[in-house]
C-alpha positions in Angstrom: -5.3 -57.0 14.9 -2.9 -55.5 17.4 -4.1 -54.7 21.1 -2.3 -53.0 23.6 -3.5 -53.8 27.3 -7.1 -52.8 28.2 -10.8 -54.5 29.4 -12.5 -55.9 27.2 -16.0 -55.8 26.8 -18.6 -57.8 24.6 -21.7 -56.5 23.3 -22.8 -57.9 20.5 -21.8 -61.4 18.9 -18.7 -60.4 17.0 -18.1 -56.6 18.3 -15.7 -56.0 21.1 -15.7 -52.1 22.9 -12.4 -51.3 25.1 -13.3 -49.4 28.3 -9.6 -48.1 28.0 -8.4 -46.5 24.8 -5.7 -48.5 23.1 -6.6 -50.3 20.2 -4.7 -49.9 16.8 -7.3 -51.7 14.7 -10.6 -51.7 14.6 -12.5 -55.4 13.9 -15.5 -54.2 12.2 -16.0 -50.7 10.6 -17.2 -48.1 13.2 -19.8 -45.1 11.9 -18.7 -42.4 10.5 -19.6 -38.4 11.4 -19.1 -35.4 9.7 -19.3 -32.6 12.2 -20.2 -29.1 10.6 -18.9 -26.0 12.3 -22.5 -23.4 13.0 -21.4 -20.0 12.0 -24.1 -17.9 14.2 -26.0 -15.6 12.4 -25.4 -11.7 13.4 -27.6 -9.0 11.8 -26.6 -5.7 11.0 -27.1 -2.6 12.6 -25.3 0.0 10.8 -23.5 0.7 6.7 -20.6 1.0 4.9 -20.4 4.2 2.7 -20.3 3.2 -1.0 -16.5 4.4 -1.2 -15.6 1.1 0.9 -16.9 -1.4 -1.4 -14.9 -3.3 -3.7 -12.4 -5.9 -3.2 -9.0 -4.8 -1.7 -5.5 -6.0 -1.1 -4.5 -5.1 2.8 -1.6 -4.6 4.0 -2.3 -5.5 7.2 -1.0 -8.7 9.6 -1.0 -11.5 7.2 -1.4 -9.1 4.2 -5.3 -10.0 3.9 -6.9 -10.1 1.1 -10.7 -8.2 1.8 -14.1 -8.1 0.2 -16.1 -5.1 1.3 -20.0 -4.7 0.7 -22.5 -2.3 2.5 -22.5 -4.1 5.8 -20.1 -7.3 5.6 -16.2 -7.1 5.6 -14.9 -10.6 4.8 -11.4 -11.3 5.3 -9.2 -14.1 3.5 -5.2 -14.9 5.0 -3.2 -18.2 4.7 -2.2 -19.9 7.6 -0.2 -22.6 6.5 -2.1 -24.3 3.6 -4.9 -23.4 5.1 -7.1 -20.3 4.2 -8.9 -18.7 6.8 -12.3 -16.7 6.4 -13.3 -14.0 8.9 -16.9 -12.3 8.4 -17.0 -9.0 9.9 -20.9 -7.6 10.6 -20.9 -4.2 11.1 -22.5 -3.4 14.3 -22.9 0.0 15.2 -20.8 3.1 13.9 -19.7 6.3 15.4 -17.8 8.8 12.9 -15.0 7.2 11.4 -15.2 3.8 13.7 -17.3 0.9 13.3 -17.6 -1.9 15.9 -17.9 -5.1 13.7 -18.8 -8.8 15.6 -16.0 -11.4 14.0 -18.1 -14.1 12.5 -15.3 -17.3 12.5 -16.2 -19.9 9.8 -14.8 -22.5 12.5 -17.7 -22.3 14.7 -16.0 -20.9 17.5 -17.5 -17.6 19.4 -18.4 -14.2 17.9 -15.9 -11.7 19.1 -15.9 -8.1 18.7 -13.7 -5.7 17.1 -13.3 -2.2 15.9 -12.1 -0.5 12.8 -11.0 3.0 12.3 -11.4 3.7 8.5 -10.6 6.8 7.0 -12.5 8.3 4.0 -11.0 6.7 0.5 -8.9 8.8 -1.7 -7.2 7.7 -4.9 -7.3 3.6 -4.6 -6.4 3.8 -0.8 -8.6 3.0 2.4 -6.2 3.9 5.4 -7.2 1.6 8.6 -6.6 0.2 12.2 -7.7 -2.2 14.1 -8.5 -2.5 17.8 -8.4 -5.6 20.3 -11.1 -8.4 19.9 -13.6 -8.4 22.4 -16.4 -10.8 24.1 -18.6 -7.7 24.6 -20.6 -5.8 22.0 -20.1 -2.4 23.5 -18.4 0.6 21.3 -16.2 1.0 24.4 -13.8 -1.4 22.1 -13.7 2.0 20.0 -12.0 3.7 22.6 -8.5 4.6 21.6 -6.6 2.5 24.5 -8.3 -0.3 22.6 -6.2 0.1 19.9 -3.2 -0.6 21.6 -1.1 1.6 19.0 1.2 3.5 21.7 3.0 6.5 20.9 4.8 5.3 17.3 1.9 4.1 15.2 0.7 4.7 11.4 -2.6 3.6 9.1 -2.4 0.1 7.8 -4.3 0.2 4.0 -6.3 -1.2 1.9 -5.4 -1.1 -1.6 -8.4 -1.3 -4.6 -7.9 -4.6 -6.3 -7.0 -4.2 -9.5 -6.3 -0.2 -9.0 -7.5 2.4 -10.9 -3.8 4.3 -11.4 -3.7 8.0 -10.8 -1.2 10.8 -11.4 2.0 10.6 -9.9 3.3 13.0 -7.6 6.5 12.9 -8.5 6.7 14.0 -12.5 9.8 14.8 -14.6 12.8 12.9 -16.2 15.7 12.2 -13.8 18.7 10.2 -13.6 18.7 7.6 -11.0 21.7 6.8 -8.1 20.8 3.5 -6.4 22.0 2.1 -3.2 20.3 -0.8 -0.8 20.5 -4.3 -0.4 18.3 -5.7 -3.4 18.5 -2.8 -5.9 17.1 -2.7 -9.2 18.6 -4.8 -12.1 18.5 -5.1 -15.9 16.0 -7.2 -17.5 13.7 -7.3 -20.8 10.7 -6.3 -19.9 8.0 -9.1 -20.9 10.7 -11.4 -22.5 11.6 -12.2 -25.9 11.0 -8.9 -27.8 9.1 -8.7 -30.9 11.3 -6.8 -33.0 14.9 -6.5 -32.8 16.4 -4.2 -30.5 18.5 -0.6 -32.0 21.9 -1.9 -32.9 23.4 1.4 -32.8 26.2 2.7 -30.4 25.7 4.3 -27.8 28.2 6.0 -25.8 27.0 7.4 -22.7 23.9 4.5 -21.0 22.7 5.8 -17.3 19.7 4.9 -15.4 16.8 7.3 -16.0 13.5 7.5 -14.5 10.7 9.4 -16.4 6.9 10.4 -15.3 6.1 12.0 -18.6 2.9 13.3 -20.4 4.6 13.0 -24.1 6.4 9.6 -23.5 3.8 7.4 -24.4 3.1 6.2 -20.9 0.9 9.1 -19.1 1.6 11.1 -16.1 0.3 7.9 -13.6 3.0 5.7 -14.8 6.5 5.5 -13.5 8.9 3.9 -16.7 12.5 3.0 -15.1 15.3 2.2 -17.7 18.3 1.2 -15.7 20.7 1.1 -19.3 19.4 4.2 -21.1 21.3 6.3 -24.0 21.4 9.2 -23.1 23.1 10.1 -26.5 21.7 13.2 -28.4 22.4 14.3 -32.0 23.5 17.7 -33.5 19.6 19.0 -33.1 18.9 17.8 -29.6 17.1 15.0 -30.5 17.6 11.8 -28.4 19.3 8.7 -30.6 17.3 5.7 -29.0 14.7 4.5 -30.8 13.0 1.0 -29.5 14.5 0.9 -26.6 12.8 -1.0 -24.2 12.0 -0.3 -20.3 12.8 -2.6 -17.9 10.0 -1.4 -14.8 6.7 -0.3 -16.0 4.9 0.8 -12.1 1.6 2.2 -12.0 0.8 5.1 -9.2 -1.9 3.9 -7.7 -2.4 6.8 -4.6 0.2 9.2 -2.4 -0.6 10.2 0.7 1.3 12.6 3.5 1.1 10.8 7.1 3.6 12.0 10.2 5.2 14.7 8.1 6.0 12.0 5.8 4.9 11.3 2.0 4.2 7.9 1.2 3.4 6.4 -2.6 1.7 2.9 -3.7 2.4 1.7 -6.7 0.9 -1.7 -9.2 2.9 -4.1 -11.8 1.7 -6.9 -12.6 5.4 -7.9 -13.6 6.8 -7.0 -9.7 7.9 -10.9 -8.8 7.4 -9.8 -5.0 4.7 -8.0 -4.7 2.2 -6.1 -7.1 1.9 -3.8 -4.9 5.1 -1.4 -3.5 5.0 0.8 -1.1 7.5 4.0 -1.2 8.5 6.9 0.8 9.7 9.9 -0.8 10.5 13.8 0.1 12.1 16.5 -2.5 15.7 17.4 -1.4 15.8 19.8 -3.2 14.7 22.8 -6.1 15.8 19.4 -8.5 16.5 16.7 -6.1 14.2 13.5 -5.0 14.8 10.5 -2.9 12.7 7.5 -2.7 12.9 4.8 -0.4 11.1 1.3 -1.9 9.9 -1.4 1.1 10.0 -4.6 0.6 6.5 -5.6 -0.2 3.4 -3.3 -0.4 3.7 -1.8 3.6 6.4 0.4 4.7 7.5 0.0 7.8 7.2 2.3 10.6 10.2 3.5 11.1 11.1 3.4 7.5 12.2 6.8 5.9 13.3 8.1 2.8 17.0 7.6 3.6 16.3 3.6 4.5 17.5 1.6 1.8 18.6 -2.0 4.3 16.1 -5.0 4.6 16.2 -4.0 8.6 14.4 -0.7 7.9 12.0 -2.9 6.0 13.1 -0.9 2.8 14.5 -2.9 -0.8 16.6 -0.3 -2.0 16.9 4.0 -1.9 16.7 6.0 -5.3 18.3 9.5 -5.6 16.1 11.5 -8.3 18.1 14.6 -9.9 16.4 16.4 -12.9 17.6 16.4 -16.0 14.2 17.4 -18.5 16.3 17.5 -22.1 15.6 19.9 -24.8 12.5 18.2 -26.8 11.6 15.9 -23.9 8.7 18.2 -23.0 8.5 16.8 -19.3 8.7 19.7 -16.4 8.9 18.9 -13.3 5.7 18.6 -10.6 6.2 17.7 -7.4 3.0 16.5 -4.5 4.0 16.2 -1.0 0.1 14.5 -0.2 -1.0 16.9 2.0 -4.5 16.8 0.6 -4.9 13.5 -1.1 -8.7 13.8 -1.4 -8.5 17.1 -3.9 -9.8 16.3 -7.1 -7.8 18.8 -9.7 -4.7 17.9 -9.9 -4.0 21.3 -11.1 -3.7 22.2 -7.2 -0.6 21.2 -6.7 1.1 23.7 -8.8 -0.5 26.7 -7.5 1.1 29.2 -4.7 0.5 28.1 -1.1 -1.7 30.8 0.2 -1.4 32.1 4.1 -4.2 34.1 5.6 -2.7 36.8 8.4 -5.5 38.4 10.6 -4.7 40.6 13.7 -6.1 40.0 17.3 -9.4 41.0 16.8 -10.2 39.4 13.8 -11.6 42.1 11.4 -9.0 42.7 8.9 -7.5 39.8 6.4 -3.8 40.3 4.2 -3.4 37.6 2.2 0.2 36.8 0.8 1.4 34.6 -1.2 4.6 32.3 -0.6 6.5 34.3 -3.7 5.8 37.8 -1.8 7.0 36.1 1.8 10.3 35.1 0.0 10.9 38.8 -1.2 10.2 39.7 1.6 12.7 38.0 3.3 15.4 38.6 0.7 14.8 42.3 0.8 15.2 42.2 5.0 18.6 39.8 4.6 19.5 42.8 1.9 18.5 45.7 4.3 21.0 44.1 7.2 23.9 43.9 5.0 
């Protein structure tokens, strides 16, 4: 036994007690205590609408991973090694905000907190949280609570596994890359199962295709990055068995600051499942993407970032180019109504009511008639 300097003091026959710490061995075993942290019990006092429930990936700080009932959010992120737990009781709720008390599984004191939750569309739950606080008033729902400043966006939840939905962004295009980690080559899934088409192929580009007739659906994005492009004397395209090498599930779009924003699943992604994009139409047969690096876009990241510093992986120019038997027409959704249920919406004429000062008389005009319109004034001035 080693001692450093100290009183000694005798109790019993054969035990010794320091009244200053310093031993560095014990004599005799000591007793041993398991302390359990007591996690508080909260009651409810309001719901959760059924939409919310499920389990979720966020993309919040620490990219949570949430489990939502009809009055508990429970949230999971690593620290370390270590996996922290969060209960979240839902308190009282006002509209769209919910004041939740923040159940620790530490044992430490219940702090309160508010979340802004948007209804659900697609496989999306848009959010924000406010600052904790000791006192269970809604005045932590206030919107200085939130702390968000001028710049600020949703954080989401994403529906774990999704259920994937139709792309907004539908056609055959050739693909332009540039960024810092861009797409490369592979074999999707490995070792194939049948030998690949030996034929040769003279002309190989990158092609991206949202296609009803492919095989895939319209809620699947297929990204070849060497495909023939080769056609015989009847139009018909030469490959046969070629292979993909991305396979990405849409699973919701969205329109947020005047800017359209895209989630989408695989399984394969060895990042992140989950990718979030941000895209806008160029033009009449122009699109350009803008991939983050993990499943949250950053906030000031546009559809021109393509550099790690605008949180972005890599920038893809879309330009049309629908064959002659590929059957697969462009559609195009900026997200300006995520929540509609017919996807047939987003095709039809944008409709603008005109009404004069005092309200009794309605013209309605569609978008086609306002761009006649127009042409016939430039016309009229020349």
């Amino acid at each position: 036994m080693v001692l450093t300097p100290g009183v000694l003091m005798m109790l019993t026959p054969g035990v010794l007690m320091m009244l200053t710490p310093g031993v560095l061995m014990l004599l005799t075993p000591g007793v041993l205590m398991m302390l359990t942290p007591v996690v508080p019990n909260v009651p409810p006092g309001c719901t959760f609408p059924p939409e919310y429930g499920g389990t979720w990936q966020g993309t919040g700080r620490g990219e949570p991973r949430v489990h939502i009932n009809s009055t508990h959010i429970v949230t999971s992120r690593y620290r370390g090694p270590r996996e922290v737990q969060v209960v979240h009781v839902c308190i009282q709720n006002r509209g769209k905000r919910y004041l939740l008390a923040a159940v620790p599984d530490n044992g430490c004191d219940v702090e309160y907190v508010c979340w802004e939750m948007l209804p659900r569309h697609h496989n999306i739950v848009r959010y924000r949280n406010g600052r904790h606080s000791n006192i269970p008033s809604f005045e932590a729902c206030d919107h200085r609570a939130f702390g968000s400043g001028q710049h600020w966006k949703y954080d989401t939840l994403i529906a774990d596994p999704p259920d994937p939905v139709a792309c907004p962004v539908k056609g055959r295009f050739s693909v332009v890359q540039e960024g810092s980690m861009p797409f490369v080559p592979r074999v999707l899934g490995g070792v194939t199962a049948a030998p690949l088409d030996t034929y040769t192929c003279k002309h190989r580009s990158p092609v991206w295709t949202v296609c009803d007739s492919r095989g895939y659906g319209a809620n699947a994005i297929v990204l070849d990055l060497d495909a023939c492009t080769d056609l015989d004397s009847w139009g018909n395209p030469f490959a046969v068995k070629e292979v993909p090498d991305y396979e990405m599930l849409c699973a919701g779009h969205w329109q947020e600051n005047l800017r359209s924003y895209l989630v989408t699943f695989s399984a394969s992604d060895p990042v992140s499942r989950y990718r979030c994009w941000v895209y806008r139409r160029m033009s009449l047969e122009e699109v350009r993407l803008s991939a983050a690096v993990g499943s949250a876009c950053g906030l000031h990241q546009t559809h021109l970032s393509s550099w790690y510093n605008e949180s972005a992986q890599v920038a893809l120019t879309l330009k049309l180019e629908e064959r002659m038997h590929d059957q697969c027409p462009m559609e195009f959704d900026l997200g300006r109504n995520p929540w509609a249920t017919d996807h047939r919406l987003r095709s039809l004429p944008v409709v603008f009511s005109f009404t004069n000062n005092r309200g009794d008389r309605n013209v309605f005009c569609s978008s086609y008639s306002l761009l006649v319109i127009a042409t016939s004034a430039v016309l009229l001035l020349y």
